[in-house]
C-alpha positions as CSV (number, residue, x, y, z in Angstrom):
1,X,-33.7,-235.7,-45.9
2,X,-34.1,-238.8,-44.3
3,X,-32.1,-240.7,-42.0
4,X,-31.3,-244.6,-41.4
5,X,-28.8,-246.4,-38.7
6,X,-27.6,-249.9,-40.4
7,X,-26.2,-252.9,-38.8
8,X,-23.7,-253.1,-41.5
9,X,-21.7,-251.2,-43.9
10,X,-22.4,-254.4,-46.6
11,X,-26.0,-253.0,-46.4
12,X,-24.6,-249.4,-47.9
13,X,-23.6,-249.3,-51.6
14,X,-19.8,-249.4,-51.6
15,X,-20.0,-246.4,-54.7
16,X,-22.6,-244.6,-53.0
17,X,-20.4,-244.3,-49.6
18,X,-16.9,-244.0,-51.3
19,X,-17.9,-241.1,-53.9
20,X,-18.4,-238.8,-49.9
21,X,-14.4,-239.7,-49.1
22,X,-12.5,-237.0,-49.4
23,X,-8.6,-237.0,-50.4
24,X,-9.3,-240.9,-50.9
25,X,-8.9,-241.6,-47.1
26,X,-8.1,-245.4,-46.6
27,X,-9.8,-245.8,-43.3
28,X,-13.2,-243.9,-44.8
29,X,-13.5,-246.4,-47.4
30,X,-16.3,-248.7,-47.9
31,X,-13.8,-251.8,-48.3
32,X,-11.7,-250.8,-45.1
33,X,-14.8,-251.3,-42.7
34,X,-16.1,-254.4,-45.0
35,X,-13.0,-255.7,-44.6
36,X,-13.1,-255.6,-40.5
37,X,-16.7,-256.7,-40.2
38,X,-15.9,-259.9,-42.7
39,X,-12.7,-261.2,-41.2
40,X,-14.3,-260.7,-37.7
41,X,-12.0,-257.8,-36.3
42,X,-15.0,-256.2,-35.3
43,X,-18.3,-257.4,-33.4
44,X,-19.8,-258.1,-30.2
45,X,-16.6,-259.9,-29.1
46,X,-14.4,-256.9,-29.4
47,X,-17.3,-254.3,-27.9
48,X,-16.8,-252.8,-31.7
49,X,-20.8,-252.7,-33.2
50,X,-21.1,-251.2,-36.6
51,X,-23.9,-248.9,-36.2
52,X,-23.3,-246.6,-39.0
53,X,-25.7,-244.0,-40.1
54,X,-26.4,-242.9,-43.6
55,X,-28.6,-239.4,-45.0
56,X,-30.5,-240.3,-47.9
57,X,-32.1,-237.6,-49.7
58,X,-34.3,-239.2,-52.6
59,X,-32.9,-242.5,-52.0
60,X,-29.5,-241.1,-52.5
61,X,-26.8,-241.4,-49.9
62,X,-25.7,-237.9,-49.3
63,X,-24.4,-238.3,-45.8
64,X,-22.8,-240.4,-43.9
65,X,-21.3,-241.3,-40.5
66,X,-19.1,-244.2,-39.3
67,X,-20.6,-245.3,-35.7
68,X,-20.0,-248.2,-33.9
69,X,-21.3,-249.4,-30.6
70,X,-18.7,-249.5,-27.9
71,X,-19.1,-251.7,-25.1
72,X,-15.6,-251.0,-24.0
73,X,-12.9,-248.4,-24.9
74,X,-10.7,-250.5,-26.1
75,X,-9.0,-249.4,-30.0
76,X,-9.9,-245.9,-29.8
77,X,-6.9,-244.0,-28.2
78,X,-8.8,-241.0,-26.8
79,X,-8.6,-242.3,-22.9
80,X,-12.0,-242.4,-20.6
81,X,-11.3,-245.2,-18.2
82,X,-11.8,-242.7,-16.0
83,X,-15.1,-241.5,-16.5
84,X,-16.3,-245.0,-16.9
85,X,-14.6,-245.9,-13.8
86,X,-16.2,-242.9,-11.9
87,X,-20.1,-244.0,-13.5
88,X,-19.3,-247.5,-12.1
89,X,-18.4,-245.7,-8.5
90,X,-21.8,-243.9,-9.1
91,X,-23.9,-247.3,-9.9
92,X,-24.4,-246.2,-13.4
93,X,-22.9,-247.6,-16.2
94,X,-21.0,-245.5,-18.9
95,X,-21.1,-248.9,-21.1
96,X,-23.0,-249.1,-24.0
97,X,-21.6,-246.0,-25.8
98,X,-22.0,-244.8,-29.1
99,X,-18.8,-243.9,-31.1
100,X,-18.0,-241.7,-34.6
101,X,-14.7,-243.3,-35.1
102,X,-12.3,-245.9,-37.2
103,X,-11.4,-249.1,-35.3
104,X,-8.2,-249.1,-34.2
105,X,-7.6,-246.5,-35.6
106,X,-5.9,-243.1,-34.5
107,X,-6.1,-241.4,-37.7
108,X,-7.1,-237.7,-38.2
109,X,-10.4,-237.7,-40.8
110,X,-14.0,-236.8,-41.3
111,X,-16.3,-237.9,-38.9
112,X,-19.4,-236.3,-40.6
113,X,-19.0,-237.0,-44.5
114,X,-21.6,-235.3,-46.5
115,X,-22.2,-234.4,-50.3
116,X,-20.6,-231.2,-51.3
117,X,-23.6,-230.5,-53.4
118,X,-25.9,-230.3,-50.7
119,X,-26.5,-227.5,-47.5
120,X,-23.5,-229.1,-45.4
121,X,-24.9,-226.9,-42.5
122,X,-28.4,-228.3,-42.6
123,X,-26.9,-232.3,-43.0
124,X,-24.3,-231.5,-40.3
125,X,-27.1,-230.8,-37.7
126,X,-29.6,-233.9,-39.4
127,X,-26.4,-236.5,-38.9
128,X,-26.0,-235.1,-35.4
129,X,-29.3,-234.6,-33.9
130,X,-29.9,-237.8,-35.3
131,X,-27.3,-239.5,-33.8
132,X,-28.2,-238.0,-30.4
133,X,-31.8,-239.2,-30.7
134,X,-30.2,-242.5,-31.1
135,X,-27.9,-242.6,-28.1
136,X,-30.9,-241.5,-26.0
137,X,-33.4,-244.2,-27.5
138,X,-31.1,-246.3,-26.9
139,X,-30.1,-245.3,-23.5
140,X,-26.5,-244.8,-24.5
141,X,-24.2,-243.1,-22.1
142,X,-22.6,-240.9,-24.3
143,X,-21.9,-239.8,-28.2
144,X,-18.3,-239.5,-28.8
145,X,-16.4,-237.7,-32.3
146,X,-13.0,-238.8,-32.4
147,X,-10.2,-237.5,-34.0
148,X,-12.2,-234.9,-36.2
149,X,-10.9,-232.6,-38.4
150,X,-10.6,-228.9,-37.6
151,X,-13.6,-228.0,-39.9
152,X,-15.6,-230.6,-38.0
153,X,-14.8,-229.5,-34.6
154,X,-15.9,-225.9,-35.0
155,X,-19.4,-227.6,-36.9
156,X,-19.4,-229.9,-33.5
157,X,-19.0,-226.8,-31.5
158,X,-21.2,-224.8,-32.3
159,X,-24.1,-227.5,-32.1
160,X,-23.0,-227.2,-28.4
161,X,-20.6,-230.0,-28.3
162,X,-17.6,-229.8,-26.0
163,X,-14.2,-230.5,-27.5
164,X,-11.2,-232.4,-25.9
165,X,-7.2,-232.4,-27.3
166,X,-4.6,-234.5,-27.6
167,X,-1.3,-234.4,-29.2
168,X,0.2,-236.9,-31.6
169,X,3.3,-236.2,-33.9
170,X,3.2,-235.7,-37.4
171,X,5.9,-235.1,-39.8
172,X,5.4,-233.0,-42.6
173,X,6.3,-232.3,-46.0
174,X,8.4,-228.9,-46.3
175,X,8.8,-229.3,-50.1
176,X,12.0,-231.5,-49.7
177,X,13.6,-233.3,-52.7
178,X,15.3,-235.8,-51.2
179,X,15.8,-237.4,-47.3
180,X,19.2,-235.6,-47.0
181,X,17.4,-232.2,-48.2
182,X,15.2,-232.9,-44.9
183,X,18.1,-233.9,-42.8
184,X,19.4,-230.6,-43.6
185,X,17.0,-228.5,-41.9
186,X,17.2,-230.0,-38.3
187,X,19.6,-229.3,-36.0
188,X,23.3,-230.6,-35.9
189,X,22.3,-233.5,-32.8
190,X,19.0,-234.2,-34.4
191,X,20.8,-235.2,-37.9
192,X,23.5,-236.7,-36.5
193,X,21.2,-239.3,-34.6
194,X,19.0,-240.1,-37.8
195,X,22.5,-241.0,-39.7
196,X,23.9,-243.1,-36.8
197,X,20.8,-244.9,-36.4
198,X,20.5,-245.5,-40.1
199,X,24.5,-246.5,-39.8
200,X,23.8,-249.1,-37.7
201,X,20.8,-250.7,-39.6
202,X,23.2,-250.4,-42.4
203,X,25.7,-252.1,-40.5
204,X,23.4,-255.3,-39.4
205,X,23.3,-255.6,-43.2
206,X,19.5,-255.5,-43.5
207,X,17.8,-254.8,-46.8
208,X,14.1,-253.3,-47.4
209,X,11.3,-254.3,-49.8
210,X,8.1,-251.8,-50.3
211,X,5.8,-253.4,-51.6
212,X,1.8,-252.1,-52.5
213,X,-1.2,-254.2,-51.4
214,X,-1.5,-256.5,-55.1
215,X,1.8,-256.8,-54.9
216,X,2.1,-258.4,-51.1
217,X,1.9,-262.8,-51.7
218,X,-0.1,-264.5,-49.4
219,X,2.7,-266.2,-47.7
220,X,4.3,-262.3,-46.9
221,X,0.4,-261.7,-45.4
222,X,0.5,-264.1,-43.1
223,X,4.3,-263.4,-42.2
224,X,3.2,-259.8,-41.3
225,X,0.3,-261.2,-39.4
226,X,2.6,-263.4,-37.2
227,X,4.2,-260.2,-36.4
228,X,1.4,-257.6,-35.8
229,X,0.3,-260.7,-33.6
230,X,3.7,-261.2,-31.6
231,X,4.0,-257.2,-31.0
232,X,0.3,-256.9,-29.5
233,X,0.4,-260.5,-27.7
234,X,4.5,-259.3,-26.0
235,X,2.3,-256.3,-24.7
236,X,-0.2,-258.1,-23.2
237,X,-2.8,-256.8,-25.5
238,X,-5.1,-258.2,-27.8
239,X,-4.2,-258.6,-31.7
240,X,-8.1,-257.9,-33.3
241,X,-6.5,-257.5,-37.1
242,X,-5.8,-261.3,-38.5
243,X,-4.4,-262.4,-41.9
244,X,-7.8,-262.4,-43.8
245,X,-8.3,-258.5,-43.3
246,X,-4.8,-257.8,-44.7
247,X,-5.2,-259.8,-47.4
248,X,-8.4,-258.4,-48.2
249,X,-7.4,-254.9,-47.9
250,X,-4.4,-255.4,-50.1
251,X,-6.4,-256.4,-52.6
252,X,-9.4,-254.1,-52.2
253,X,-7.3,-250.9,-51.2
254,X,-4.4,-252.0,-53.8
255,X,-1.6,-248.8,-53.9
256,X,-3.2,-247.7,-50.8
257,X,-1.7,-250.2,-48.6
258,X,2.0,-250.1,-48.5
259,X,3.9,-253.2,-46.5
260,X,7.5,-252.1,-45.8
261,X,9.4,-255.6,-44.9
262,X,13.0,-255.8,-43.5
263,X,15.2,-258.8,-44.5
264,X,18.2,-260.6,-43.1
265,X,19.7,-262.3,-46.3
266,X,17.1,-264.0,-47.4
267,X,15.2,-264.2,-44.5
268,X,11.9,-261.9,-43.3
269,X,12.7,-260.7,-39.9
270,X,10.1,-257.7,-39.4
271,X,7.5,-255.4,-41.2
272,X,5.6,-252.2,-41.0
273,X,2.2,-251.3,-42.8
274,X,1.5,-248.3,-43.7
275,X,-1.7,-246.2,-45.5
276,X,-1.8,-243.6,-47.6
277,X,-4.2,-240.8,-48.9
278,X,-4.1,-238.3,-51.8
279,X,-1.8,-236.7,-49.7
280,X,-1.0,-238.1,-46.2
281,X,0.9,-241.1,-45.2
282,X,-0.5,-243.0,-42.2
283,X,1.6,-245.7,-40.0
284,X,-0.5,-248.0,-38.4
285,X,1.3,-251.6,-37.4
286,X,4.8,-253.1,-36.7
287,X,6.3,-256.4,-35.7
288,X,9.5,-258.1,-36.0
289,X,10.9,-261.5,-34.8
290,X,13.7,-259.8,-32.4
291,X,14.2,-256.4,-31.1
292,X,17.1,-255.5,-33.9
293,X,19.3,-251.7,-33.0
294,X,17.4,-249.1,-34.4
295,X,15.5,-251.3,-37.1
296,X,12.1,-250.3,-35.5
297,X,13.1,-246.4,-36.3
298,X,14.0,-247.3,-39.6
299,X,11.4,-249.1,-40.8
300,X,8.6,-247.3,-39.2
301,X,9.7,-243.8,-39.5
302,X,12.9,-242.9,-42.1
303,X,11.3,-246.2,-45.3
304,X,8.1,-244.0,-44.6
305,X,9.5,-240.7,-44.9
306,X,11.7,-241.5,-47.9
307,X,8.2,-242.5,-49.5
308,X,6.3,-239.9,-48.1
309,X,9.1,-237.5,-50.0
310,X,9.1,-239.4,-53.5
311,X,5.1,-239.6,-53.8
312,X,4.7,-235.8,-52.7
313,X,2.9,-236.5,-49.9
314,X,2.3,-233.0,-47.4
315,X,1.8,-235.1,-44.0
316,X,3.4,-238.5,-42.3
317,X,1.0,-239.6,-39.5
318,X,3.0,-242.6,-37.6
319,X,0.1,-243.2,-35.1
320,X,-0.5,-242.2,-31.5
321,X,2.2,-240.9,-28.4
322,X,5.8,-241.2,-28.4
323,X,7.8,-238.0,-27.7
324,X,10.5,-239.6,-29.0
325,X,9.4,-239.6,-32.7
326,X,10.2,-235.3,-31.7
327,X,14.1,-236.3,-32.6
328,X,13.4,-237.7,-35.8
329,X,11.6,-234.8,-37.9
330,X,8.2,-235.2,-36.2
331,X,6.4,-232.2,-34.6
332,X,3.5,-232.3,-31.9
333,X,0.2,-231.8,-33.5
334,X,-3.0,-231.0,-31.8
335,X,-6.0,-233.6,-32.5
336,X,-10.0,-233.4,-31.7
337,X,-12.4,-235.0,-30.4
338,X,-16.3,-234.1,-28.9
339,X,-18.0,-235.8,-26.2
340,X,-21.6,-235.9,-25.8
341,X,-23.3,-236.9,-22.1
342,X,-26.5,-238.2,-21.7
343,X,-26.4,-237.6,-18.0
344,X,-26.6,-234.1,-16.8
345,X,-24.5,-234.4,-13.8
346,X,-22.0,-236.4,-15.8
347,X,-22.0,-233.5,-18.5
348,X,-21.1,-231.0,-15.3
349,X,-18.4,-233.3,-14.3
350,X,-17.0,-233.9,-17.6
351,X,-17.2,-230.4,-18.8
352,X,-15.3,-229.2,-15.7
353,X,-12.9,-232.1,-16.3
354,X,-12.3,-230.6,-19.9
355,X,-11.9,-227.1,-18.3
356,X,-9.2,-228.1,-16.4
357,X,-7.1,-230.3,-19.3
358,X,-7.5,-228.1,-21.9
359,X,-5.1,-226.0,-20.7
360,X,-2.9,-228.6,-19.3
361,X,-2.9,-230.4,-22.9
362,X,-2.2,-226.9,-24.4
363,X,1.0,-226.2,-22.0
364,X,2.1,-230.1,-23.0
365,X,1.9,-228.9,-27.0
366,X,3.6,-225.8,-26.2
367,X,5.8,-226.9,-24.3
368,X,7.0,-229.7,-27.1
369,X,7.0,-227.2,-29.6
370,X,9.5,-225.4,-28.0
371,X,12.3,-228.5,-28.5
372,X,12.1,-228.7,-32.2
373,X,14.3,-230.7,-33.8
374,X,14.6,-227.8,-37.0
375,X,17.3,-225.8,-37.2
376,X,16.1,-222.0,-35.5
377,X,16.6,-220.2,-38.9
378,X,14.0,-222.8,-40.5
């Protein structure tokens, strides 16, 4: 096997690197990451450097690893202000990092996707040790795996990796035929909300299109990308995604892109966009001219689940935080993510760190888990 870090993904066959997804992820495919590199959502001026490397054994890719190099945090939603903050106390700096990760993106997936036909054991510990040599050629801080899957995390593990959770809040799929089957197995106060806030959306008189990615016009593109812009821009953030990538990905990703837009008559007055795998439905963006009474809920949460319940789909992943999504069918979920150090009294520090919020994280969970919003007998 030999290994080889590109600049690019347009350097990697798109067939080559697609035919290693599993479950069709969206944000693993070749076209995704093309499309953010081509419409400049990615780059030195966002601190998001595709660096990804690729196993090739015989000249065929049969490995592969999404890195970029971070010279900021910004877009990954696993937190470590702090530990940069604490190397810049120390004179050191924790900037350049090396990342296995999705921009933007707070998606469960594979971090390490290698041919099935081949020893995944012996590729697992190539893709990694190589990636380690890398951060340390390179005088990288740190190596970072975020938002592994389970499988991952035990490989990551036991190559002496240490682990660090989080909790998001995923809905998922009990088998239901219908929305009103699902509102029928949470409690009395939890279904009563979902109807009143659907009422009220009702009420303002709004209407819904979902639409797949060759079916969005360019003109409802570049609507959606006036909102995605407002929402990040009214937070004081920075809106990276622009009306090029969408468009592209609509086109490139096709079914896999779904654009749920909410109308006033005949006017366009807020969207969501949404993913979607073999079998898991992703929310990623929102905007909207106005803050309208419960039209974020609807549009973001009960379009996707109504979806999520026609297509089959076992899991709804609406993105990262919110407690609040609890009252509307979601449940907290633990996620992953592994953390190399360079720096051996950083690793100390950081390992102690992770001692001590591991539990804390796993009280959090617990503690959410005990205020379901499913009836006790379900």
């Amino acid at each position: 096997m030999q290994v080889r870090f590109h600049s690019t993904v347009e350097e990697i066959d798109p067939s080559s690197w697609d035919r290693l997804v599993r479950d069709n992820n969206p944000f693993l495919k070749h076209a995704f990451h093309a499309a953010l590199e081509r419409h400049g959502c990615v780059g030195r001026q966002y601190g998001w450097q595709p660096n990804p490397i690729v196993l090739y054994q015989n000249g065929r890719v049969v490995g592969f690893s999404p890195l970029y190099i971070k010279t900021n945090s910004y877009g990954e939603f696993v937190f470590d202000h702090a530990w940069a903050d604490a190397y810049r106390r120390s004179g050191l700096n924790y900037y350049p990092k090396l990342i296995a990760a999705v921009p933007y993106t707070p998606a469960t997936g594979e971090r390490l996707l290698i041919d099935p036909q081949i020893d995944r054991a012996q590729a697992t510990r190539t893709l990694v040790e190589a990636t380690l040599e890398r951060a340390r050629e390179k005088q990288f801080s740190s190596m970072h795996w975020l938002f592994t899957t389970r499988e991952e995390g035990e490989e990551l593990l036991s190559l002496g990796i240490p682990e660090r959770l989080g909790v998001q809040f995923h809905w998922y799929n009990r088998g239901y035929g219908d929305f009103e089957d699902f509102l029928a197995q949470l409690t009395a106060k939890r279904r009563k909300n979902i109807r009143r806030e659907r009422r009220k959306v009702a009420e303002q008189q709004f209407h819904f299109r979902l639409l797949h990615g060759s079916e969005v016009t360019a003109a409802e593109w570049q609507r959606f990308a006036e909102f995605y812009a407002k929402t990040f821009e009214e937070r004081f953030s920075l809106p990276t995604l622009n009306y090029g990538f969408f468009a592209e990905i609509g086109r490139t990703l096709g079914d896999q892109v779904i654009l749920i837009l909410a109308y006033l008559e005949n006017s366009c007055v807020a969207g969501a966009l949404l993913y979607r795998s073999d079998s898991v439905l992703y929310g990623r963006h929102w905007g909207g001219i106005s803050d309208f009474d419960s039209l974020h809920f609807e549009t973001c949460y009960y379009q996707g689940i109504e979806y999520a319940i026609a297509q089959k789909l076992q899991r709804f992943e609406p993105g990262a935080q919110g407690e609040h999504k609890i009252w509307r069918g979601f449940l907290p979920t633990l996620t992953r993510s592994y953390h190399w150090i360079a720096d051996r009294r950083f690793r100390a520090a950081i390992d102690d760190f992770l001692l001590r919020e591991t539990p804390a994280i796993q009280n959090y969970y617990a503690e959410l888990a005990e205020n379901s919003p499913y009836r006790v007998d379900i």
